[in-house]
FIKE-99360 format. One record per residue (C-alpha): x, y, z; residue in one letter. Coordinates in steps of 0.2 Angstrom, whole numbers, padded with zeros to 4 digits, always signed. Layout:
XYZA ...
***
This chain:
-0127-1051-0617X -0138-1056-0606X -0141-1043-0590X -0152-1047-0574X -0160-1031-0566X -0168-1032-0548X -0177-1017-0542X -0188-1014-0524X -0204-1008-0526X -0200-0998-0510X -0181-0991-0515X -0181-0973-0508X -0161-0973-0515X -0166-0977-0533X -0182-0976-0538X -0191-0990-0547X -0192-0978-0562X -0173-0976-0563X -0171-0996-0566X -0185-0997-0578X -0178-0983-0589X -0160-0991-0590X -0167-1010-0594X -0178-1000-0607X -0160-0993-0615X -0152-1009-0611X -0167-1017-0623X -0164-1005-0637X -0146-1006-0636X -0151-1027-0639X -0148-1035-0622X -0157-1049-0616X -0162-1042-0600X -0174-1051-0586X -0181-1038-0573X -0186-1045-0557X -0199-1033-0547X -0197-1037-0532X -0216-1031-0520X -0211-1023-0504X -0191-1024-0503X -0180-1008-0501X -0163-1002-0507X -0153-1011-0490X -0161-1028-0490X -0162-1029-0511X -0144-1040-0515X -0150-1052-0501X -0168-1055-0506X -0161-1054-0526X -0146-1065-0523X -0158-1084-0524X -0164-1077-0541X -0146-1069-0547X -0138-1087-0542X -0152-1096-0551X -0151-1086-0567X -0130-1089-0564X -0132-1108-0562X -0143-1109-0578X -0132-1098-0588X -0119-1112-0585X -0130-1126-0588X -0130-1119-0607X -0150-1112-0605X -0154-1097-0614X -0158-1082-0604X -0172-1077-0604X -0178-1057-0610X -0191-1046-0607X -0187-1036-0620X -0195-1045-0633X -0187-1054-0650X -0179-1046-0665X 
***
């Protein structure tokens, strides 16, 4: 299944580590996961400045285009 993941470098609510350790066990658990880090952005403002990426990723899902996965191939 293919998961996108958008963490703020500056989140204060949940750290940065937090959403690296769950897209690591998203990986092993053989999910295609893309992460966007996003410099500078914190927990309030994250959906807004992630939603251009999340819709993008959306739109190509629909247009048949294979997510892409940080977590490497099988």
């Amino acid at each position: 299944m293919p998961i996108f993941l958008a963490q703020g470098s500056t989140d204060n609510r949940v750290p940065p580590r937090v959403t690296e350790d769950h897209r690591a066990r998203l990986c092993r658990a053989g999910s295609r996961v893309e992460f966007d880090r996003v410099p500078g952005v914190g927990h309030l403002s994250m959906a807004e400045d992630a939603a251009p990426a999340a819709l993008d990723r959306i739109g190509h899902r629909s247009a048949g285009v294979r997510a892409p996965s940080e977590c490497g191939e099988p």
